[in-house]
N, C-alpha and C positions, 0 to 999 in steps of 0.2 A: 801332133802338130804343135807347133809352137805358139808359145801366146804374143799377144800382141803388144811391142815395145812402148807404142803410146799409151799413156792416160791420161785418160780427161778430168783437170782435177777442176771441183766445185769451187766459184770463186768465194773469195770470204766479204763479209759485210764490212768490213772494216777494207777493204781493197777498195771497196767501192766506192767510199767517203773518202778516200785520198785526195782528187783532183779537186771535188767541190769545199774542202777544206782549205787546200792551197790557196784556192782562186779567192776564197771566202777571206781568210789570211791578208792577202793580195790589195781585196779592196778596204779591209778595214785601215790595214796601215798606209794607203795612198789615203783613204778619206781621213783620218786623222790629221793627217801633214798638211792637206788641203784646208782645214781648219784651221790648225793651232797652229802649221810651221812660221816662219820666219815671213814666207812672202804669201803665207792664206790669209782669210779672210781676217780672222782678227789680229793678225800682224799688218795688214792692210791699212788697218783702223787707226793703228800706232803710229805708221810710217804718215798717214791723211796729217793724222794730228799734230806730228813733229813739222811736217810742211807747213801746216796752220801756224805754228811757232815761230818757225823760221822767218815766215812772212811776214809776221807782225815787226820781231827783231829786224827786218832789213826797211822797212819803214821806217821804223824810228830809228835806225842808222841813218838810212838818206836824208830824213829833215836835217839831223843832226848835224849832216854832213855837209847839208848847203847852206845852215847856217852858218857855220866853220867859214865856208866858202865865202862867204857875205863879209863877215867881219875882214876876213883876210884883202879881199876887195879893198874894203875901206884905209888898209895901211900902205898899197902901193905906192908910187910916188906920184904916177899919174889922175891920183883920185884919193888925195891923201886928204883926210879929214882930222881939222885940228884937234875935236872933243877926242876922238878916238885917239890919235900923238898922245894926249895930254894924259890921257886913263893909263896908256902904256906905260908912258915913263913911270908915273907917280906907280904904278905897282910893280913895274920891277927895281927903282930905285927905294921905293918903301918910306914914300914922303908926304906928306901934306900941310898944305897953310894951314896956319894957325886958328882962321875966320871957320873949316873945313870940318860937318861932324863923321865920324868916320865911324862905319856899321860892322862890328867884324859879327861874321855867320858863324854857328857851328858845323867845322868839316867841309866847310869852305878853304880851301890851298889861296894864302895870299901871296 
């Protein structure tokens, strides 16, 4: 009689640990990225922070910017104010009376 073509081979311990290694693999490097990536938790913290920045920065833009907006007001012609005329001219024609004490700043643009 012939013997028989199958055998049944023993699995090995190491076959065995393939798939719970993968998966193990699997989760450490999704939980790492979840962590430290770009958009996990402590890239999270970075991106809060830079918002917090930003916000402050666009605040002190927009005062800055109504104030701008203020002065500007005041040179139109419909609401033209003399002191303001007068401030204008004399600093961009680069003049003053004589009676006039005149303060220069440093890194102040006159």
């Amino acid at each position: 009689m012939p013997r028989a073509a199958t055998r049944q081979r023993k699995q090995s311990k190491f076959r065995r640990l393939i798939t719970p290694a993968i998966a193990i693999a699997a989760l450490a490097y999704f939980g790492f990225h979840a962590m430290n990536g770009e958009l996990g938790l402590v890239g999270r913290a970075l991106i809060e922070n830079r918002v917090a920045e930003l916000e402050t920065e666009l605040g002190e833009l927009t005062k800055e910017r109504q104030q701008l907006v203020a002065r500007v007001s005041l040179l139109r012609p419909e609401s033209l104010d003399p002191d303001m005329l007068d401030e204008r001219a004399r600093l961009t024609l680069n003049l003053a009376n004589t009676n006039e004490l005149v303060v220069l700043r440093p890194g102040h643009r006159y």
